[in-house]
Short mmCIF file of the C-alpha atoms (twelve columns), coordinates in Angstrom:
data_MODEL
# 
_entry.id   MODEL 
# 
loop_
_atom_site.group_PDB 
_atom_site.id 
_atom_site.type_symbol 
_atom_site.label_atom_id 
_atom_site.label_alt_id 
_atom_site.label_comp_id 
_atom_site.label_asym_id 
_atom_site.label_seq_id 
_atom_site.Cartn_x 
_atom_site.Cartn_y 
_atom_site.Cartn_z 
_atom_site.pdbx_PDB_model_num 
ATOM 1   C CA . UNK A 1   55.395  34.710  0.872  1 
ATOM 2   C CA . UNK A 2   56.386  32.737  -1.893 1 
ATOM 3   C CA . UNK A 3   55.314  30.254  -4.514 1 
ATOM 4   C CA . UNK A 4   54.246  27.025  -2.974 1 
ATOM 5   C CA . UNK A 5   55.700  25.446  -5.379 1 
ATOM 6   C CA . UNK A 6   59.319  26.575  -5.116 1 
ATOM 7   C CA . UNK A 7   58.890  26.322  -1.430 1 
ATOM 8   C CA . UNK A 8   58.054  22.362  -1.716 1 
ATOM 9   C CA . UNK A 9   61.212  22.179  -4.239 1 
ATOM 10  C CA . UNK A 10  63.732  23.715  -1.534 1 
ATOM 11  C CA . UNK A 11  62.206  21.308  1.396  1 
ATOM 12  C CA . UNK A 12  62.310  18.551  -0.920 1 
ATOM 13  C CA . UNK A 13  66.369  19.482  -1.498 1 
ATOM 14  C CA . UNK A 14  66.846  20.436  2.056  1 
ATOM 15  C CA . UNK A 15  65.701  16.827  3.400  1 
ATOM 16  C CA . UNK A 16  67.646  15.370  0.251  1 
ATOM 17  C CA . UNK A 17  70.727  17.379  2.075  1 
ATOM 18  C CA . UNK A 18  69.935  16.249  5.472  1 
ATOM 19  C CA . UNK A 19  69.421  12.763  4.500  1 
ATOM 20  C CA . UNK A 20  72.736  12.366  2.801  1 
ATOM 21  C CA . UNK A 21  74.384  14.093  5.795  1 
ATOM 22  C CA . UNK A 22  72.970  11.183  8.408  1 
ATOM 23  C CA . UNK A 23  73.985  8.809   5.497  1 
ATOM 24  C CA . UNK A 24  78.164  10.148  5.384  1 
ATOM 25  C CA . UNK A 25  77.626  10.093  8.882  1 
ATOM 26  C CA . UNK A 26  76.898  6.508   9.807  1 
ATOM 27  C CA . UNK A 27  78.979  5.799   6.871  1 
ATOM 28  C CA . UNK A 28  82.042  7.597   8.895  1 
ATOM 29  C CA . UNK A 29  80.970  5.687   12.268 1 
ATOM 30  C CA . UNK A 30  81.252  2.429   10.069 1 
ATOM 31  C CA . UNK A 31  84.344  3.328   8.781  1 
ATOM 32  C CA . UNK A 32  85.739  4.119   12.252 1 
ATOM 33  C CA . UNK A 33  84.557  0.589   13.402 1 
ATOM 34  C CA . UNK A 34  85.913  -1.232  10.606 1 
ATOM 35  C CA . UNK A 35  89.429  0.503   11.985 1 
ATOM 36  C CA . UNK A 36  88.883  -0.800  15.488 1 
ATOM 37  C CA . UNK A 37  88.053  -4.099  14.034 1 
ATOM 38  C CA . UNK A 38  91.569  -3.852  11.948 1 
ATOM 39  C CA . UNK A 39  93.667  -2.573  14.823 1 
ATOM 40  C CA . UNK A 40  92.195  -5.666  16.789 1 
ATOM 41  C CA . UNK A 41  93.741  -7.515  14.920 1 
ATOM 42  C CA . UNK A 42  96.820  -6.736  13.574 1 
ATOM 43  C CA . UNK A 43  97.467  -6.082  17.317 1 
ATOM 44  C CA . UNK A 44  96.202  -10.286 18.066 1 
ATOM 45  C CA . UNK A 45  98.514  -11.195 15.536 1 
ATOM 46  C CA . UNK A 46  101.457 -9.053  16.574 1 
ATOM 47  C CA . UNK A 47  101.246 -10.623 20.471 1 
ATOM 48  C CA . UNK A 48  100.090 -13.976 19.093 1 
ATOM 49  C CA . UNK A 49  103.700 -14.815 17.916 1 
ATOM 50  C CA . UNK A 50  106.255 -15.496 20.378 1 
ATOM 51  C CA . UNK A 51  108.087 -13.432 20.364 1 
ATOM 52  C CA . UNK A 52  106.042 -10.283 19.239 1 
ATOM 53  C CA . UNK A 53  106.120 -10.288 15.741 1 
ATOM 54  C CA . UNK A 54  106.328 -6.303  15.882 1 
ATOM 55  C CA . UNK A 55  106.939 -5.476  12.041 1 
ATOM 56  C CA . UNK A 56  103.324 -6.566  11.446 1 
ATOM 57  C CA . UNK A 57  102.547 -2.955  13.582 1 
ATOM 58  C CA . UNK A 58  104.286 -1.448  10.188 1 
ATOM 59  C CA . UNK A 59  101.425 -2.438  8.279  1 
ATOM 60  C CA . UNK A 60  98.903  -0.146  10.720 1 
ATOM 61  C CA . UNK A 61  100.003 3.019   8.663  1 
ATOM 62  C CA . UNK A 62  99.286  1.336   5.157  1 
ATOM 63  C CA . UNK A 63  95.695  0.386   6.327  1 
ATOM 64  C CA . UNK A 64  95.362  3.449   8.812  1 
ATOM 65  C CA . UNK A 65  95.662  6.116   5.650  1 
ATOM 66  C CA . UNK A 66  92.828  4.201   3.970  1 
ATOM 67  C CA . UNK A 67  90.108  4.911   7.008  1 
ATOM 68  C CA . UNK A 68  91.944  8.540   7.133  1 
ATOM 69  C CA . UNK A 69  90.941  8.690   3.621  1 
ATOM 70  C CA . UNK A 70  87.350  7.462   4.309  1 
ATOM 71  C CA . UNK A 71  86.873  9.008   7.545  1 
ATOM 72  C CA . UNK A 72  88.341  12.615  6.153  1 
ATOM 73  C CA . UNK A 73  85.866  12.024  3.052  1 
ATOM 74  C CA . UNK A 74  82.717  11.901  4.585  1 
ATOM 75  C CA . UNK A 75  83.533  14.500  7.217  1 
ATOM 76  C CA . UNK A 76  84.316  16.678  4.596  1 
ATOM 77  C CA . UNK A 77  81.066  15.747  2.856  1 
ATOM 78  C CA . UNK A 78  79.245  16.543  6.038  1 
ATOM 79  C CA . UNK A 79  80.726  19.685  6.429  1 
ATOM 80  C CA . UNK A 80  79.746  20.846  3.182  1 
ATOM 81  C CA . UNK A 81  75.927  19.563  3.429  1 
ATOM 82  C CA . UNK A 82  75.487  21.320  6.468  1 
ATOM 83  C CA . UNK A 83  77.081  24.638  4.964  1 
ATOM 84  C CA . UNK A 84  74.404  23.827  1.831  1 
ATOM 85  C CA . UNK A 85  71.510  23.668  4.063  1 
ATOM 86  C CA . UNK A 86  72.446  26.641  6.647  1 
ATOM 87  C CA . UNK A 87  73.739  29.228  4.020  1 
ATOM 88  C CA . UNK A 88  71.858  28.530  0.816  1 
ATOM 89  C CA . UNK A 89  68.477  26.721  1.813  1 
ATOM 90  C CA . UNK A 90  67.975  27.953  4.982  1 
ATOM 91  C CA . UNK A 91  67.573  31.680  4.338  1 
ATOM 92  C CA . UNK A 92  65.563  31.199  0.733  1 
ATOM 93  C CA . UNK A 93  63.349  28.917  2.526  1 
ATOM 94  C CA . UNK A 94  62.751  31.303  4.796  1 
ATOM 95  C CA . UNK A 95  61.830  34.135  2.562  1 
ATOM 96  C CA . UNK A 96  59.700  31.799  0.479  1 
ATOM 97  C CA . UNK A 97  57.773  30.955  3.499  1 
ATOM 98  C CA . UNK A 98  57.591  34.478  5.139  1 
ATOM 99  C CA . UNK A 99  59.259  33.717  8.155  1 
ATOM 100 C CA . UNK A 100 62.196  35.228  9.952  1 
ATOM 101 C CA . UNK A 101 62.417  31.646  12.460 1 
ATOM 102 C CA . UNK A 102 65.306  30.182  11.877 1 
ATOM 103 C CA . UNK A 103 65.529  26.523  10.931 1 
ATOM 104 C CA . UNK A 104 67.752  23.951  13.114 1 
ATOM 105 C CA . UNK A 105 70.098  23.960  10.608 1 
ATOM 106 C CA . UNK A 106 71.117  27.995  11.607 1 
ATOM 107 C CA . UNK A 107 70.301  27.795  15.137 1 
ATOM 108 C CA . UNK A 108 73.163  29.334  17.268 1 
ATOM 109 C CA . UNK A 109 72.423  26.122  19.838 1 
ATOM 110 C CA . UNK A 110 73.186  23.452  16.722 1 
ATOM 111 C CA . UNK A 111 76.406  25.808  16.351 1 
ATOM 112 C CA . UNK A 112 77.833  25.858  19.495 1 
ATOM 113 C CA . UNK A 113 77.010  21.683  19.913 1 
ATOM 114 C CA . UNK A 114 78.873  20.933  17.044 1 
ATOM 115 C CA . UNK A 115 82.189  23.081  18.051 1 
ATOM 116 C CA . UNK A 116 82.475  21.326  20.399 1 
ATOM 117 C CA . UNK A 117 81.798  17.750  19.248 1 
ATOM 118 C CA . UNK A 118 83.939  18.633  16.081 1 
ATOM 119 C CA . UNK A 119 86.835  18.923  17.798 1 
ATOM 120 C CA . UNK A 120 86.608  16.415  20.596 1 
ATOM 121 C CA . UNK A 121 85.791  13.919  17.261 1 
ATOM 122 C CA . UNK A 122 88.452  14.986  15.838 1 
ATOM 123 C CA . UNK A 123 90.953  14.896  18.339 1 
ATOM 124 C CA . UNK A 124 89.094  10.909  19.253 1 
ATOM 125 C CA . UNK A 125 89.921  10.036  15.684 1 
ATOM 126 C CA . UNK A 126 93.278  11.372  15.930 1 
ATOM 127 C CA . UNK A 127 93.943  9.017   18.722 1 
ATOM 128 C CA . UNK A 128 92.153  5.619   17.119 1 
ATOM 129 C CA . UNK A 129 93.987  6.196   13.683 1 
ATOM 130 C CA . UNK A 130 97.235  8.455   14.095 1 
ATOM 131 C CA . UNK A 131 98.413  7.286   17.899 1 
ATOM 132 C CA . UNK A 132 98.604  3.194   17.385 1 
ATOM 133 C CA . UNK A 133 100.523 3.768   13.994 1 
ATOM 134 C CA . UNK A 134 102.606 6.392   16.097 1 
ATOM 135 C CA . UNK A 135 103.565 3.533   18.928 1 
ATOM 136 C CA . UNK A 136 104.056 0.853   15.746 1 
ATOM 137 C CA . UNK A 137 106.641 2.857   14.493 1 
ATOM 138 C CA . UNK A 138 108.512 3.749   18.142 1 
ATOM 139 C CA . UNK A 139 108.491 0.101   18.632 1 
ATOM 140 C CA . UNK A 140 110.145 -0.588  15.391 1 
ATOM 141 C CA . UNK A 141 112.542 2.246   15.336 1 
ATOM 142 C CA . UNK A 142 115.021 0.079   17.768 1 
ATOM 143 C CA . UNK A 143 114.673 -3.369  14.914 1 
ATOM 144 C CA . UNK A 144 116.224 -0.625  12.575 1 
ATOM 145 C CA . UNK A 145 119.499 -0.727  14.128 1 
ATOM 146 C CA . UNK A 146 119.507 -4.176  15.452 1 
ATOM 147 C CA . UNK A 147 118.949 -4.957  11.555 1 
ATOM 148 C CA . UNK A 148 115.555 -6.639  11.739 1 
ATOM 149 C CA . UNK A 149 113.599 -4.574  10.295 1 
ATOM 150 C CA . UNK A 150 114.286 -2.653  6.942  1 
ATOM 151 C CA . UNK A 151 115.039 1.472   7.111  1 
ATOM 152 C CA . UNK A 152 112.681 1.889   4.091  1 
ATOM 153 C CA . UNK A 153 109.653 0.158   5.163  1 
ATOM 154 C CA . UNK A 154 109.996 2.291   8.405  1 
ATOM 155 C CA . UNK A 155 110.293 5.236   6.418  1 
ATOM 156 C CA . UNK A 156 107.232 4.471   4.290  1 
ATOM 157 C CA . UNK A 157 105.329 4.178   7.194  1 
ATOM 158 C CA . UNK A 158 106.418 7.106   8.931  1 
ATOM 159 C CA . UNK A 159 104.885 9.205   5.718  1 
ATOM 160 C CA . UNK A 160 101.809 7.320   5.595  1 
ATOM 161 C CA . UNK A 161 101.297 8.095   9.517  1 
ATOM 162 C CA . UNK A 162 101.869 11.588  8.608  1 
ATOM 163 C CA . UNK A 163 99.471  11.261  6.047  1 
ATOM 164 C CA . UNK A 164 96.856  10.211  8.468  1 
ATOM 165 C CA . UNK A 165 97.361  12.907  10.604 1 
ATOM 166 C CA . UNK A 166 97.478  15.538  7.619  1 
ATOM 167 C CA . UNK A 167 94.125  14.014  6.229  1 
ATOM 168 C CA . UNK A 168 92.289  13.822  9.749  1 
ATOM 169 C CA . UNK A 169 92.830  17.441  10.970 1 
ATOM 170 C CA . UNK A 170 92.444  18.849  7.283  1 
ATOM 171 C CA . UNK A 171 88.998  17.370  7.396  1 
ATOM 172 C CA . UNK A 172 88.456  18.728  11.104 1 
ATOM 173 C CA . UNK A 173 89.653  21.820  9.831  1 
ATOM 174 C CA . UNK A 174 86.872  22.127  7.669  1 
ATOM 175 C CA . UNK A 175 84.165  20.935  9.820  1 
ATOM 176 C CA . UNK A 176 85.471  23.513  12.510 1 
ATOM 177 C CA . UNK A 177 85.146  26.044  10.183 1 
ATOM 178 C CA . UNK A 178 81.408  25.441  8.693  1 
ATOM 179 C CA . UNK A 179 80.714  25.032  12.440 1 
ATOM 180 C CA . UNK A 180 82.016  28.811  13.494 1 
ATOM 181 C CA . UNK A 181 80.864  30.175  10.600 1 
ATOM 182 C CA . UNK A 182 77.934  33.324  11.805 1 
ATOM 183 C CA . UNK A 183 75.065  33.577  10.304 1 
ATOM 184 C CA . UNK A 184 75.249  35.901  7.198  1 
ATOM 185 C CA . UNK A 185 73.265  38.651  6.645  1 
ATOM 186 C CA . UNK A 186 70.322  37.311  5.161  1 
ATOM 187 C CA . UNK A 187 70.123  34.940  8.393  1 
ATOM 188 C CA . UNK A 188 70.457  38.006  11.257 1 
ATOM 189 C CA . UNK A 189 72.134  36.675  14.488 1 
ATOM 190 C CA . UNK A 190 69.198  37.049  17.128 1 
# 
């Protein structure tokens, strides 16, 4: 058993953690609603013109990188939090109180939830972000030879699509991997 006083210090930083995590984590869902909310309406105003207006979809990849950005950020953020407060608080907080129990934070049932809502998050955001720039640019790519719409702005979009989907699975790559990471050996699998 440890000092009561270093044990209120690491509970103090381990609800610091966790608070910040639910934090970057409605801060994501707000992100991925401010998307929607974009996409909405780039999308009116693309079928509001007659005919389609479909270079405005071009503009989807220039906005879409920014929620990648924000999106990617925060689950990133997340990712690390919850690495802090399995792998560095949870087992000192432990020994300080003189307790093998294992907080939520290490529990093999938190574990195997989040691999699995990781990756069907990720692959969610994938679609939201990555898929309607993907159809933008498919539509367009037929304006390039009839002459309507420029070769360069397609091409900047195509890399800023690619961007999106580089930023959005290197962020679920991270998450994936703080999620399957096993307990270490000063938190014993049981």
């Amino acid at each position: 058993m440890g000092d009561s006083r270093t044990l209120d210090a690491l509970l103090t930083f381990y609800e610091s953690a966790r608070k910040e995590m639910f934090l970057r984590m409605r801060e994501r869902e707000i992100a991925t609603y401010a998307w929607m909310a974009v996409l909405g309406t780039v999308l009116t105003a693309t079928l509001a013109s007659k005919p389609p207006n479909m270079k405005l979809l071009l503009a989807l990849p220039l906005l879409g990188v920014a929620i990648a950005f924000r999106i990617a950020q925060h689950e990133t953020l997340i990712a690390t939090l919850a690495t802090y407060c399995k792998e560095e608080l949870g087992p000192e907080i432990r020994r300080q109180a003189g307790t093998d129990v294992r907080h939520w934070d290490e529990s093999h049932a938190l574990a195997q939830y989040q691999r699995s809502v990781v990756g069907a998050r990720s692959i969610v955001n994938l679609l939201l972000v990555v898929a309607p720039c993907a159809v933008g640019l498919v539509l367009n790519a037929s304006a390039i030879a009839a002459g309507t719409t420029t070769f360069w702005a397609w091409a900047v979009s195509c890399l800023l699509t690619a961007a999106c989907a580089w930023l959005l699975v290197g962020s679920m790559v991270k998450r994936l991997a703080a999620a399957m990471r096993e307990p270490g050996p000063d938190n014993p699998k049981t």
